[in-house]
C-alpha atoms as an extended CHARMM CRD file, in Angstrom:
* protein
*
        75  EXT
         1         1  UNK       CA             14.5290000000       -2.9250000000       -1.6400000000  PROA      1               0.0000000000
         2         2  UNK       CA             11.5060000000       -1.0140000000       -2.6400000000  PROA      2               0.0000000000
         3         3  UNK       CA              9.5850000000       -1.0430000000       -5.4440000000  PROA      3               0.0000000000
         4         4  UNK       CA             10.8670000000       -4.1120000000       -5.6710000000  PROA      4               0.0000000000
         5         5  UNK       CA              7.9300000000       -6.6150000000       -3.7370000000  PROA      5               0.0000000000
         6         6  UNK       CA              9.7290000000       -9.4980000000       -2.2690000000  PROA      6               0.0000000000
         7         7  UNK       CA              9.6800000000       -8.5900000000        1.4390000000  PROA      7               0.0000000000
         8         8  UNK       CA              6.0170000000       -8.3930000000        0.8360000000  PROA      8               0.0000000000
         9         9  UNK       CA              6.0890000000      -11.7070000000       -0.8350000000  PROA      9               0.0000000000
        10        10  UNK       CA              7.7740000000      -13.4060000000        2.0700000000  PROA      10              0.0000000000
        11        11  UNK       CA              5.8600000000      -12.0070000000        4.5020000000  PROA      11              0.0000000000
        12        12  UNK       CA              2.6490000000      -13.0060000000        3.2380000000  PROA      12              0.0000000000
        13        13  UNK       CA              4.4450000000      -16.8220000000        3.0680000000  PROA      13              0.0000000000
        14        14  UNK       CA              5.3700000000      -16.2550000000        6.6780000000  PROA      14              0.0000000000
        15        15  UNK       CA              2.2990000000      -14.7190000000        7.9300000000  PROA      15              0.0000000000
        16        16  UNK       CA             -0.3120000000      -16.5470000000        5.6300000000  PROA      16              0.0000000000
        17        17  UNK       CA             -1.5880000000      -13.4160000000        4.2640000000  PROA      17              0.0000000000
        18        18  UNK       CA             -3.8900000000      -13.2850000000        1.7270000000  PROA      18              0.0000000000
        19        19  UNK       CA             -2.2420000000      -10.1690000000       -0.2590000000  PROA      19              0.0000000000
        20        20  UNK       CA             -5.4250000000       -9.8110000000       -2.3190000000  PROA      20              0.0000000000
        21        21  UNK       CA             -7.6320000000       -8.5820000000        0.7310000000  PROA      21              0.0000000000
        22        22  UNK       CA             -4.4730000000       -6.6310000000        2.0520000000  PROA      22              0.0000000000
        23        23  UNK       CA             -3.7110000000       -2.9580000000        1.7530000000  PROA      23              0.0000000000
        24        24  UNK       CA             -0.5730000000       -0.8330000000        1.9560000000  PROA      24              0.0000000000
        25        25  UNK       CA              0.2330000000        2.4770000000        2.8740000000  PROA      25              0.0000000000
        26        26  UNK       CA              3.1390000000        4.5430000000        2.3020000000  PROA      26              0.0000000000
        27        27  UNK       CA              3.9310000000        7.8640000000        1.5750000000  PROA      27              0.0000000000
        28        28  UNK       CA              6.6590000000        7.5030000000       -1.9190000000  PROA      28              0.0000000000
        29        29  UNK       CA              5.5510000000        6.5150000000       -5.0700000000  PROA      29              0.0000000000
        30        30  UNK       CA              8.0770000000        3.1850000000       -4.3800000000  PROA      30              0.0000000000
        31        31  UNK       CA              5.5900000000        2.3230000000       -1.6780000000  PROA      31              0.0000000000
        32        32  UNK       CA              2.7740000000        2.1880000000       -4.5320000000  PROA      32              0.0000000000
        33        33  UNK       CA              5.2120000000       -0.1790000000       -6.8630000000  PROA      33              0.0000000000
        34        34  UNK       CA              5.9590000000       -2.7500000000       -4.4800000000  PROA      34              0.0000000000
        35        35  UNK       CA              2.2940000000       -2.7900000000       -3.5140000000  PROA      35              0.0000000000
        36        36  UNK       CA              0.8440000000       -3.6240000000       -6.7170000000  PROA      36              0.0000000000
        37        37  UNK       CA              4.2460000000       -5.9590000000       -7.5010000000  PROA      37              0.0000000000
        38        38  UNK       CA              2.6070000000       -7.9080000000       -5.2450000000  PROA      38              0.0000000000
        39        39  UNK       CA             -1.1020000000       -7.8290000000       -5.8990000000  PROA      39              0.0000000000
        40        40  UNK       CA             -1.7210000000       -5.4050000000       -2.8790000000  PROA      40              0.0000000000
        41        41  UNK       CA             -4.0960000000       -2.2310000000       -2.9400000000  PROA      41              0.0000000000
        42        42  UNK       CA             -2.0810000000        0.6000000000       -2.4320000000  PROA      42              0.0000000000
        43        43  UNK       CA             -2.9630000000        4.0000000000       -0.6010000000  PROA      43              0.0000000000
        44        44  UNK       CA             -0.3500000000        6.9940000000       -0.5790000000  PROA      44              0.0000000000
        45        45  UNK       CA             -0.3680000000        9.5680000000        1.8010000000  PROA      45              0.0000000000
        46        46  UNK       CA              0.4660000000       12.3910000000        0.6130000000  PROA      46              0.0000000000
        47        47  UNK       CA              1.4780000000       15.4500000000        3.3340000000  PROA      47              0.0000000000
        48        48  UNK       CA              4.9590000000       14.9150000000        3.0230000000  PROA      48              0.0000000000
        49        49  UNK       CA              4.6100000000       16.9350000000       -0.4550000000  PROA      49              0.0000000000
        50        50  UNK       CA              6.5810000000       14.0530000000       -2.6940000000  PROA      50              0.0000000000
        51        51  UNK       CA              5.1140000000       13.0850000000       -6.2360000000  PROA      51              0.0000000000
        52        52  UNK       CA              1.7280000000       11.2110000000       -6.2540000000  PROA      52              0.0000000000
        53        53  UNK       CA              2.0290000000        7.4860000000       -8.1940000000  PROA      53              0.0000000000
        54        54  UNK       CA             -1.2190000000        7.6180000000      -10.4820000000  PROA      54              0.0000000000
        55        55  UNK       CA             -2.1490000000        3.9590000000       -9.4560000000  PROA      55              0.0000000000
        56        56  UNK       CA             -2.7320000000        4.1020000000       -6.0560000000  PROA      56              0.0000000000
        57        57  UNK       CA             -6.4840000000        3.9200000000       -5.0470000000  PROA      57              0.0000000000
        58        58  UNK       CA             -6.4300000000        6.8850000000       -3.0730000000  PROA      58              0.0000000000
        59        59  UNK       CA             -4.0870000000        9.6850000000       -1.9420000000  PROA      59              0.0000000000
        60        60  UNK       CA             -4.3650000000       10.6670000000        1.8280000000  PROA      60              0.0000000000
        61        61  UNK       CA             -3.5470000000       13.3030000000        4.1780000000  PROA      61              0.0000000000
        62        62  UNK       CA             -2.5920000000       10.8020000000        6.8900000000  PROA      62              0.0000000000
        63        63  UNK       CA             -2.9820000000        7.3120000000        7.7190000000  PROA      63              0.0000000000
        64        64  UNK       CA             -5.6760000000        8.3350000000        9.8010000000  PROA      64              0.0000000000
        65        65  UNK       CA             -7.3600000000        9.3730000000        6.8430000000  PROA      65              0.0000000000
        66        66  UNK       CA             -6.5550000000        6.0260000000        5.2260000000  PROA      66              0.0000000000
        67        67  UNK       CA             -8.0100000000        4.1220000000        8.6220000000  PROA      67              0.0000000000
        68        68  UNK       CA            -11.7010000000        4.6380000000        6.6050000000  PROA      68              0.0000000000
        69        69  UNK       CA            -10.2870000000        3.2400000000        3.2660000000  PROA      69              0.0000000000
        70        70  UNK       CA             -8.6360000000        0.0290000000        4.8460000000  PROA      70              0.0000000000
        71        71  UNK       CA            -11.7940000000       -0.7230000000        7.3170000000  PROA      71              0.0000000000
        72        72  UNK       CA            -13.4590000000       -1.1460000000        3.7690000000  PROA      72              0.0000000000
        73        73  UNK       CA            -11.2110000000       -2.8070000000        1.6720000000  PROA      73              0.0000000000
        74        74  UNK       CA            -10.6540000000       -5.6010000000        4.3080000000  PROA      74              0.0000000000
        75        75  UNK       CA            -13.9580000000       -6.0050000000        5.6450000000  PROA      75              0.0000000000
């Protein structure tokens, strides 16, 4: 369970994912945790009014709005 970054972790085994180039997006501050648990940039979208985590790169209206953010990172 989140923050906790193990599904993350396994995935990336699964998938062969290089979690350094990878970005996440979620909209709680637990979202943000298990991202950087493991080494993954975080972005948090923020229109669902919860608390913003201070170490994610950005904070977004939407995922949308995080589409320009991730083209970048992972290009």
């Amino acid at each position: 369970r989140k923050p906790k970054s193990g599904l993350l972790l396994t995935a990336a085994r699964a998938l062969h994912l290089d979690l350094a180039r990878s970005v996440m997006v979620g909209d709680r501050p637990d979202d943000v945790e298990a991202a950087l648990g493991a080494g993954v940039v975080p972005i948090q979208i923020t229109s669902t009014g919860g608390p913003r985590h201070p170490l994610a790169i950005a904070h977004v209206g939407s995922l949308l709005d995080a589409v320009p953010l991730i083209l970048a990172r992972t290009a």
